[in-house]
PDB file of N, CA, C and O in Angstrom:
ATOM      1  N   UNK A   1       0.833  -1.194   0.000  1.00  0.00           N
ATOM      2  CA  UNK A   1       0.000   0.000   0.000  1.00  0.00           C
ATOM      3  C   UNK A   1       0.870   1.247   0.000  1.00  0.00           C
ATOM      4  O   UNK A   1       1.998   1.165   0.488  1.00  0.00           O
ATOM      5  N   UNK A   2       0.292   2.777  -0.678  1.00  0.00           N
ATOM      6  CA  UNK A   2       0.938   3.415  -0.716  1.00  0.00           C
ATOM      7  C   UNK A   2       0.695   4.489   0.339  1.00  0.00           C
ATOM      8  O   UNK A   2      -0.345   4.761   0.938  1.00  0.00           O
ATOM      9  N   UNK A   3       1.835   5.002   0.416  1.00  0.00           N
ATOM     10  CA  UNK A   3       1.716   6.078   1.646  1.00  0.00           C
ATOM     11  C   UNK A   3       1.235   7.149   1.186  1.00  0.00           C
ATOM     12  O   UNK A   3       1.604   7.530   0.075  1.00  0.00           O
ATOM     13  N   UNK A   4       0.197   7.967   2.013  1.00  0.00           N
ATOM     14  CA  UNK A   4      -0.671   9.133   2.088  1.00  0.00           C
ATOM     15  C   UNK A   4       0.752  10.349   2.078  1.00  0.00           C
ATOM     16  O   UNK A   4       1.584  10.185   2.970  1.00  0.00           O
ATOM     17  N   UNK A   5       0.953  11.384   1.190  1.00  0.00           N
ATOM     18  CA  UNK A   5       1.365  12.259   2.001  1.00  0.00           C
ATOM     19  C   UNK A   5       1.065  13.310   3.220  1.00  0.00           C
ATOM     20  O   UNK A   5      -0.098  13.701   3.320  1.00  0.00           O
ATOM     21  N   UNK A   6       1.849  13.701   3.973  1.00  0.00           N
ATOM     22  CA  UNK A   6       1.808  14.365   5.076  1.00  0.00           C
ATOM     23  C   UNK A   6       1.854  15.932   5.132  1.00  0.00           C
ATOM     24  O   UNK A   6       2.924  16.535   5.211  1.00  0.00           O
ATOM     25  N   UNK A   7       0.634  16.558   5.085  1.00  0.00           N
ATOM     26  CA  UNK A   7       0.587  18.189   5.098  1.00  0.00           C
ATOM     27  C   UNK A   7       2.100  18.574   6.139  1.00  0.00           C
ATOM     28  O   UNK A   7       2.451  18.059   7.201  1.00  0.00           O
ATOM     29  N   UNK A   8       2.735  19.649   5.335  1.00  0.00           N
ATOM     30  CA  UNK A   8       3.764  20.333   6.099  1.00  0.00           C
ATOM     31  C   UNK A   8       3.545  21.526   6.762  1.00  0.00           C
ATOM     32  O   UNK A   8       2.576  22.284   6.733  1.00  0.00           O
ATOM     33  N   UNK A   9       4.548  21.577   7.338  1.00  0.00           N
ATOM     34  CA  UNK A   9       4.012  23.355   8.044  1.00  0.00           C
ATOM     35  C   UNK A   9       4.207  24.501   7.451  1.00  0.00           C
ATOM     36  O   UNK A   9       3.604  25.536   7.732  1.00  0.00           O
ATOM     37  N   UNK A  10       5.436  24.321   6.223  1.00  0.00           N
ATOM     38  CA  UNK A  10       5.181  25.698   5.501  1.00  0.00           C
ATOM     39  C   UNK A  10       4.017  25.859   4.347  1.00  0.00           C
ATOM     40  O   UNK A  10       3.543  24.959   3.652  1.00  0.00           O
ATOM     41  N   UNK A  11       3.714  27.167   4.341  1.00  0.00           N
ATOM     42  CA  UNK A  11       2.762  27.393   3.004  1.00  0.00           C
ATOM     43  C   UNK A  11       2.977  28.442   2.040  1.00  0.00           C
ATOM     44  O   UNK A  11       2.511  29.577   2.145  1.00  0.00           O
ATOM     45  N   UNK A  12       3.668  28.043   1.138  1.00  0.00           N
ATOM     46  CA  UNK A  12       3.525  29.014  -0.003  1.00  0.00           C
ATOM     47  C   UNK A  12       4.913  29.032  -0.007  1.00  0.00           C
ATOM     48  O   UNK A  12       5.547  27.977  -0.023  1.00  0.00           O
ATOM     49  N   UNK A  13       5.607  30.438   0.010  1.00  0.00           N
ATOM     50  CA  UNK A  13       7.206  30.327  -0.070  1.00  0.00           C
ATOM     51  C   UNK A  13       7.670  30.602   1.615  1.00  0.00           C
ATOM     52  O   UNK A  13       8.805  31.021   1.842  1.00  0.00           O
ATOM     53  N   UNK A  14       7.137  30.452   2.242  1.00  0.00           N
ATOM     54  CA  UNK A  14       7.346  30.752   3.888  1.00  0.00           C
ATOM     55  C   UNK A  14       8.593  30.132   4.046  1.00  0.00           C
ATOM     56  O   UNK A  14       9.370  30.645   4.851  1.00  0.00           O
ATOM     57  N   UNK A  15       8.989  28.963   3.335  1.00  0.00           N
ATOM     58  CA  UNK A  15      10.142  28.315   3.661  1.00  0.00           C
ATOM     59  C   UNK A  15      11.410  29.296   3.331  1.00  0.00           C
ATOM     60  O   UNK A  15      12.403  29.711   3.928  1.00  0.00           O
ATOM     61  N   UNK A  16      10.771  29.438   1.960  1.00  0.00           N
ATOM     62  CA  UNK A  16      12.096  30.208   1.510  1.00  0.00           C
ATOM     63  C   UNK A  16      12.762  31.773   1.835  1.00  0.00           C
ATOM     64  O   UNK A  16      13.662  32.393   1.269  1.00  0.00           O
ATOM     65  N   UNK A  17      11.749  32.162   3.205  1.00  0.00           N
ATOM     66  CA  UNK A  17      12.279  33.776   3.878  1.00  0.00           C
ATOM     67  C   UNK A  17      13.446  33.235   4.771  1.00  0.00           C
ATOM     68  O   UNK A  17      14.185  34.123   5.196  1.00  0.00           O
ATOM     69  N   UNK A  18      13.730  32.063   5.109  1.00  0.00           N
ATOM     70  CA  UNK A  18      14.501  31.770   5.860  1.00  0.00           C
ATOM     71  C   UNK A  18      15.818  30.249   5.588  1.00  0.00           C
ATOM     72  O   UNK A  18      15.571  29.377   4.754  1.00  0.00           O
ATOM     73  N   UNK A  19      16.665  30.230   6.147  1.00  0.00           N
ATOM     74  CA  UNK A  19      17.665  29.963   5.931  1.00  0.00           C
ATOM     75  C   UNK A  19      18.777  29.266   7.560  1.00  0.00           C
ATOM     76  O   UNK A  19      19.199  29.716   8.625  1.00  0.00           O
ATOM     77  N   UNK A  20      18.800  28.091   6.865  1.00  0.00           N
ATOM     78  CA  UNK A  20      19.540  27.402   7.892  1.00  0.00           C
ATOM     79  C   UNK A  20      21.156  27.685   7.896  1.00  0.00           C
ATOM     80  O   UNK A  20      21.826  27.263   6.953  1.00  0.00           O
ATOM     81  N   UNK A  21      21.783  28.420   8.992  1.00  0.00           N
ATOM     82  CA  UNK A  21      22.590  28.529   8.915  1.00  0.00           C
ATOM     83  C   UNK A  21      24.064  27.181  10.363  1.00  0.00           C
ATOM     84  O   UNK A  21      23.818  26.595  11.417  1.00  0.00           O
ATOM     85  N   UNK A  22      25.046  27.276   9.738  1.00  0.00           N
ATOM     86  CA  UNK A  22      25.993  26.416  10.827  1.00  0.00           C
ATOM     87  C   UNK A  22      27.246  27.202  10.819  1.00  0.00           C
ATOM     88  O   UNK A  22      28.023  27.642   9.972  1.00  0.00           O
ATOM     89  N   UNK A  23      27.135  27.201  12.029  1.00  0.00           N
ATOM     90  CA  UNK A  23      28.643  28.189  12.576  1.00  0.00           C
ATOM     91  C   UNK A  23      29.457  27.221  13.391  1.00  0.00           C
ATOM     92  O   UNK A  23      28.793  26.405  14.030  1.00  0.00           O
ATOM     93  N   UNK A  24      30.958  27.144  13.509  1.00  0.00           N
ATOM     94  CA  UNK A  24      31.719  26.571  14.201  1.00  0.00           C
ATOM     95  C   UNK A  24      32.175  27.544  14.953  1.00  0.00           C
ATOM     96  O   UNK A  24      32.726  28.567  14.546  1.00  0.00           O
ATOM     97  N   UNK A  25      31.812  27.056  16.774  1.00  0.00           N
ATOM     98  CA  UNK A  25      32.272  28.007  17.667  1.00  0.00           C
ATOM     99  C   UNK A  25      33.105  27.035  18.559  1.00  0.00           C
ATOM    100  O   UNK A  25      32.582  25.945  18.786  1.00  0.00           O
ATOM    101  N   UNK A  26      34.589  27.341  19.206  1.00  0.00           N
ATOM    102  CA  UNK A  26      35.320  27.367  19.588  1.00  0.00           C
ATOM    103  C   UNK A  26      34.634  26.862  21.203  1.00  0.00           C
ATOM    104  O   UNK A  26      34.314  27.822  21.904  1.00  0.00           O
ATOM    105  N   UNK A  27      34.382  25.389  21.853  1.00  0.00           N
ATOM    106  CA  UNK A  27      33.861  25.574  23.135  1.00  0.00           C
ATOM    107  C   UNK A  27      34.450  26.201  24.400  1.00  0.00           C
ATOM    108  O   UNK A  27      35.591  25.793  24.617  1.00  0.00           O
ATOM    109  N   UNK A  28      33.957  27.137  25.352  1.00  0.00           N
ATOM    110  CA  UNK A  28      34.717  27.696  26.280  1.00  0.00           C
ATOM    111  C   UNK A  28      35.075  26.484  27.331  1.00  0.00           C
ATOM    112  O   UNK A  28      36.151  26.702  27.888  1.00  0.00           O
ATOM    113  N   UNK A  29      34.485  25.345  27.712  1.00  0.00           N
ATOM    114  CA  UNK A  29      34.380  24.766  28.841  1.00  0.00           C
ATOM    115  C   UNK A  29      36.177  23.473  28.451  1.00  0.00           C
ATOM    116  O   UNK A  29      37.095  22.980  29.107  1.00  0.00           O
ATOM    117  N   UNK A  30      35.591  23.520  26.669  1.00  0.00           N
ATOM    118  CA  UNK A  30      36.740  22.292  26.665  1.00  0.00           C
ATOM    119  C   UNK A  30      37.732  22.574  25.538  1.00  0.00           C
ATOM    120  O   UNK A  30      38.775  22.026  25.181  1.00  0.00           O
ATOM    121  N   UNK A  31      37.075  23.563  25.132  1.00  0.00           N
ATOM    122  CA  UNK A  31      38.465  24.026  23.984  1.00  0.00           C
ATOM    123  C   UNK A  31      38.404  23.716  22.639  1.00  0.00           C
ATOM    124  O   UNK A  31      38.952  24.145  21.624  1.00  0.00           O
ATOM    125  N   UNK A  32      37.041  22.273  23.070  1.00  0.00           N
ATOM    126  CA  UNK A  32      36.683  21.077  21.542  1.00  0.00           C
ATOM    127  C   UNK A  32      36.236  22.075  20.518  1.00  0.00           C
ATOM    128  O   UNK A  32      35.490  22.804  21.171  1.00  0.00           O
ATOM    129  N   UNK A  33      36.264  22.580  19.152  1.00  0.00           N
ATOM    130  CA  UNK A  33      35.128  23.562  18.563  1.00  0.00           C
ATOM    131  C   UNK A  33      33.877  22.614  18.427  1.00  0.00           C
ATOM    132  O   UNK A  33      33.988  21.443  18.791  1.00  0.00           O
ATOM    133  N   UNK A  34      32.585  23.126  17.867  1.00  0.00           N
ATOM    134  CA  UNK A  34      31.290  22.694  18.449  1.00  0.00           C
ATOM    135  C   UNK A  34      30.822  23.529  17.496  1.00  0.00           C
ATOM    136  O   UNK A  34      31.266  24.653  17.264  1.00  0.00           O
ATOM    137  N   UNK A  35      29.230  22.570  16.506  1.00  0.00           N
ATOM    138  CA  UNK A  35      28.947  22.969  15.302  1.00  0.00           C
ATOM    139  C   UNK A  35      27.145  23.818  16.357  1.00  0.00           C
ATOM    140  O   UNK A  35      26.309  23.424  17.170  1.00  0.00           O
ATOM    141  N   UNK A  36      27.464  25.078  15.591  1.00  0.00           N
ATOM    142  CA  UNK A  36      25.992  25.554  16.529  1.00  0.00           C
ATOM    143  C   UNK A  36      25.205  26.207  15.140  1.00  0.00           C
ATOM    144  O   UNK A  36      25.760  26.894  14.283  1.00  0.00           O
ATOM    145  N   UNK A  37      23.563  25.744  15.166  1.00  0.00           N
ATOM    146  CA  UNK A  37      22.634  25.841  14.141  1.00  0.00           C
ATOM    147  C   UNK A  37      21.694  26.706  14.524  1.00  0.00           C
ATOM    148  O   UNK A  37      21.264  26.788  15.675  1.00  0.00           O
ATOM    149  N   UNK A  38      21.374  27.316  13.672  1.00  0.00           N
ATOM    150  CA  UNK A  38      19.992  28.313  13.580  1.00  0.00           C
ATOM    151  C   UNK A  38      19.620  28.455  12.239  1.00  0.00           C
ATOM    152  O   UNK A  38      20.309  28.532  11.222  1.00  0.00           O
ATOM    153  N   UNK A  39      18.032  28.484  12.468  1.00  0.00           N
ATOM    154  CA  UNK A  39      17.371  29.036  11.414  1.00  0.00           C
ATOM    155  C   UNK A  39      17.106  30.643  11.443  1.00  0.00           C
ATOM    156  O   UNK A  39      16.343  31.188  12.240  1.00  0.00           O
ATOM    157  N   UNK A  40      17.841  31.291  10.471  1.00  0.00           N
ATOM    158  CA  UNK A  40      17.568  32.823  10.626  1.00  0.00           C
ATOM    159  C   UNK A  40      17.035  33.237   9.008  1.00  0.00           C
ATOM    160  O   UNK A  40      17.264  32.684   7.932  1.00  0.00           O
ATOM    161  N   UNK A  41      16.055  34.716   9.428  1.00  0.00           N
ATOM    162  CA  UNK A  41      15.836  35.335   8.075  1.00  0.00           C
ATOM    163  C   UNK A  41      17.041  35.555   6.966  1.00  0.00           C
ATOM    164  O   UNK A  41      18.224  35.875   7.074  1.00  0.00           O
ATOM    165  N   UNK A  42      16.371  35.303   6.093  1.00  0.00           N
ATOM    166  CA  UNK A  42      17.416  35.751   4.733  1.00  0.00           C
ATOM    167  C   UNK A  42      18.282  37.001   5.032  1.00  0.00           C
ATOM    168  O   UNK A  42      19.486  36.910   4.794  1.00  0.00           O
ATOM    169  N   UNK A  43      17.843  38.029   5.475  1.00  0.00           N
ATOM    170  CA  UNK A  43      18.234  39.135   5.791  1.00  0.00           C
ATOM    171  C   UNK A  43      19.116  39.792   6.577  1.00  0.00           C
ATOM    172  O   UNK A  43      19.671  40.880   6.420  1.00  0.00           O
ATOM    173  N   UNK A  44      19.212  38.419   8.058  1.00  0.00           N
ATOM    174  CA  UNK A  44      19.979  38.531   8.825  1.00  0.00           C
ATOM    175  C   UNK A  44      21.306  37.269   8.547  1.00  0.00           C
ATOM    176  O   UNK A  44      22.093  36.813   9.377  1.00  0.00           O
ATOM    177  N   UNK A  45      21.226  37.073   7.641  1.00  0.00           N
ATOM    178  CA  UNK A  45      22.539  35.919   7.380  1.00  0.00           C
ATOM    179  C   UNK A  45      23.663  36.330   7.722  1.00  0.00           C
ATOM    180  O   UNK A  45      24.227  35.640   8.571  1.00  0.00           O
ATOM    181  N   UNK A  46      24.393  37.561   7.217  1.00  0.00           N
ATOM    182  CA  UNK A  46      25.204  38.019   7.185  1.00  0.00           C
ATOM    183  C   UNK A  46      25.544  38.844   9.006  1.00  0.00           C
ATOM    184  O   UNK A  46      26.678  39.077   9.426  1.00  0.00           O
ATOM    185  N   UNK A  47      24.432  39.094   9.669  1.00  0.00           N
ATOM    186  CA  UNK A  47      24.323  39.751  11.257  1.00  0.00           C
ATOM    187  C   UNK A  47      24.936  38.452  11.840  1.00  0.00           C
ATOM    188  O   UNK A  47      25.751  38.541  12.759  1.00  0.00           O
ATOM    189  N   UNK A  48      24.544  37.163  11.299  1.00  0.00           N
ATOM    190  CA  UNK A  48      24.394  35.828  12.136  1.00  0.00           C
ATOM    191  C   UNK A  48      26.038  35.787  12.411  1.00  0.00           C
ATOM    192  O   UNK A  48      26.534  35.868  13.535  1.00  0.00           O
ATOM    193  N   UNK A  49      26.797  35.644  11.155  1.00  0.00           N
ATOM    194  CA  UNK A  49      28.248  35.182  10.988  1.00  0.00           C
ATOM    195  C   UNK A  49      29.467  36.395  11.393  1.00  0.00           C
ATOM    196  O   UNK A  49      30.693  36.371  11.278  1.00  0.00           O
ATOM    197  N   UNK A  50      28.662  37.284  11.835  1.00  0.00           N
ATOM    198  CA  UNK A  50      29.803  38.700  12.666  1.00  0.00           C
ATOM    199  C   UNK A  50      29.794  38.122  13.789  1.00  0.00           C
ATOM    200  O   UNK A  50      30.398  38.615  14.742  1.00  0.00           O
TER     201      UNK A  50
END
């Protein structure tokens, strides 16, 4: 049998105002660097990585 698809949560281009970004930050506790994620507006991409 085939699978039903599953309504998502974006609608329309909602997905596309925003943007997954990954920064490598340096950990204070162990020194290890450490991959840290956010989803931010298109707009602020560039605020994210200063």
């Amino acid at each position: 049998m085939a699978k039903k698809a599953v309504a998502t949560l974006q609608t329309g281009n909602a997905g596309r105002n925003h943007s997954k970004c990954i920064k490598m930050v340096k950990s204070p506790k162990t020194g290890a660097y450490i991959f840290q994620e956010e989803i931010v507006p298109n707009e602020k991409v560039n605020e994210y990585f200063k």
